[in-house]
KEGU-352474 format. One record per residue (C-alpha): residue number from 1; residue in one letter; x, y, z negated. Coordinates in steps of 0.05 Angstrom, whole numbers, plus 5000, padded with zeros to 4 digits. Last residue first. Example, Ala and Ser with C-alpha at 12.3 -4.5 7.8 and 13.67 -1.06 7.14 Angstrom:
(node 2, "S", (5273, 4979, 4857))
(node 1, "A", (5246, 4910, 4844))
END
This chain:
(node 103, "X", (5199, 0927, 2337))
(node 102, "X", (5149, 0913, 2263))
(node 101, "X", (5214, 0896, 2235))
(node 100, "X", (5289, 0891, 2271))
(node 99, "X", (5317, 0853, 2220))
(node 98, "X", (5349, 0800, 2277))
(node 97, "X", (5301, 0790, 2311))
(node 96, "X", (5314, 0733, 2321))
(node 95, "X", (5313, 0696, 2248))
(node 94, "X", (5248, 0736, 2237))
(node 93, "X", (5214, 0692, 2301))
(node 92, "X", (5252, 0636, 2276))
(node 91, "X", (5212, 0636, 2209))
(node 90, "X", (5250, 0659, 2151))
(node 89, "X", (5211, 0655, 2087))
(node 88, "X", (5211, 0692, 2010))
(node 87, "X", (5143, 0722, 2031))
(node 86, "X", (5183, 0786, 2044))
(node 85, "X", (5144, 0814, 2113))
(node 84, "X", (5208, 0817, 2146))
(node 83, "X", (5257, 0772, 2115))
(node 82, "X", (5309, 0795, 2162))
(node 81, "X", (5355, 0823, 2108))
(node 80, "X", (5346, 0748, 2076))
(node 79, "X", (5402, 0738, 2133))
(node 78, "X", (5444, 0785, 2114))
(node 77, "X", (5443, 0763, 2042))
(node 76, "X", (5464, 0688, 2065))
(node 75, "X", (5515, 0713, 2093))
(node 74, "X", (5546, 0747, 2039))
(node 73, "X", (5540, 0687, 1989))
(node 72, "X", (5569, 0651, 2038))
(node 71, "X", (5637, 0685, 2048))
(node 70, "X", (5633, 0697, 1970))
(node 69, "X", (5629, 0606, 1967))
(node 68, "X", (5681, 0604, 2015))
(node 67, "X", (5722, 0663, 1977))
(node 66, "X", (5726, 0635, 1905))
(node 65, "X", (5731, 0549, 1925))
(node 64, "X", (5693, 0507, 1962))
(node 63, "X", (5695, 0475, 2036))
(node 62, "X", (5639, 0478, 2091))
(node 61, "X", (5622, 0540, 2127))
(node 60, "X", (5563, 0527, 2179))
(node 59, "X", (5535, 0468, 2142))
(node 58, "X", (5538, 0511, 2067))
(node 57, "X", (5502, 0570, 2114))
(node 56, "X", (5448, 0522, 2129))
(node 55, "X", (5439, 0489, 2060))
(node 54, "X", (5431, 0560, 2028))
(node 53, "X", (5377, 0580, 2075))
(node 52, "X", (5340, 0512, 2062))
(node 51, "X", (5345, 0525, 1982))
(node 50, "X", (5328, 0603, 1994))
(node 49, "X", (5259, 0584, 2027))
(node 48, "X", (5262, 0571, 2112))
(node 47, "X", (5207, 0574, 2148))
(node 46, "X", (5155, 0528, 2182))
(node 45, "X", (5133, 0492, 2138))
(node 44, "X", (5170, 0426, 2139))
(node 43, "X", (5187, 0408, 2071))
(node 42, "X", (5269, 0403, 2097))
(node 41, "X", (5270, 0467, 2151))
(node 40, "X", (5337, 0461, 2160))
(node 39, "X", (5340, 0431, 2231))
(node 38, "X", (5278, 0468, 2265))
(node 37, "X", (5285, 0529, 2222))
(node 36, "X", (5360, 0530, 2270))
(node 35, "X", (5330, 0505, 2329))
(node 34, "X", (5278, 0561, 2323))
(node 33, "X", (5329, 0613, 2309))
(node 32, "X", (5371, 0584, 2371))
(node 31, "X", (5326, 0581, 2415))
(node 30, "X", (5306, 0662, 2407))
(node 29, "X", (5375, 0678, 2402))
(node 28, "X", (5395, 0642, 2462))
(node 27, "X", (5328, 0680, 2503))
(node 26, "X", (5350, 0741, 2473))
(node 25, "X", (5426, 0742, 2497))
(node 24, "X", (5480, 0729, 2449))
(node 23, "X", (5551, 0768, 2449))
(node 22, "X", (5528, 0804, 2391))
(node 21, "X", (5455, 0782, 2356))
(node 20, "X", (5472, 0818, 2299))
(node 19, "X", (5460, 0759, 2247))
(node 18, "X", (5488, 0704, 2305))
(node 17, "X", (5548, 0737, 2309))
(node 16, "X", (5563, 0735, 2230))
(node 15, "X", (5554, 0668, 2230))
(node 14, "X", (5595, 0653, 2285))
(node 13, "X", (5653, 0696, 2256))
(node 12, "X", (5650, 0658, 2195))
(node 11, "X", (5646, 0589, 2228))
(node 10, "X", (5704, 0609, 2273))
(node 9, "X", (5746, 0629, 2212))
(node 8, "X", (5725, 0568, 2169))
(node 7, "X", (5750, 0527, 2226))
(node 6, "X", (5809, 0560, 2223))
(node 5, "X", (5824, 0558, 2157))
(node 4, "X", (5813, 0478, 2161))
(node 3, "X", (5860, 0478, 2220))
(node 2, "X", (5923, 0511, 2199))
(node 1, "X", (5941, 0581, 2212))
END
């Protein structure tokens, strides 16, 4: 396996680890969502729109082509799964946890 594909392996999986929460313990999760709005959050309120969402998963799995741009199209859906109150906005408190509405 040669780098590039790696690298796109490990961002994949990381990505997909950070939408369930696996292997991550609360206080991470809850760091990293906010570090996360904190660095892609371009205008600055306090969520992320679909633009901002998009520019995070293209950081976290750079490169083009057919399956790079399905890998992100898929993650990108999981995380709009934790749009709780569906104002079109992830704030880092929706980012961890991790779909789990109103719980």
């Amino acid at each position: 396996m040669t780098g590039p594909i790696r690298a796109r392996r490990a961002g994949a999986l990381a990505g997909m680890l950070m939408l369930c929460g696996c292997a991550i313990g609360r206080a991470a999760l809850d760091v990293g969502s906010a570090a996360l709005v904190a660095r892609f959050d371009a205008d600055r309120d306090g969520g992320l729109d679909r633009a901002e969402v998009a520019a995070m998963v293209s950081a976290a799995m750079p490169g083009s082509g057919p399956t790079i741009e399905a890998a992100r199209a898929g993650l990108a859906a999981g995380y709009w799964t934790r749009d709780c109150d569906r104002d079109g906005k992830l704030t880092a408190g929706e980012l961890a946890a991790g779909g789990r509405c109103g719980g």
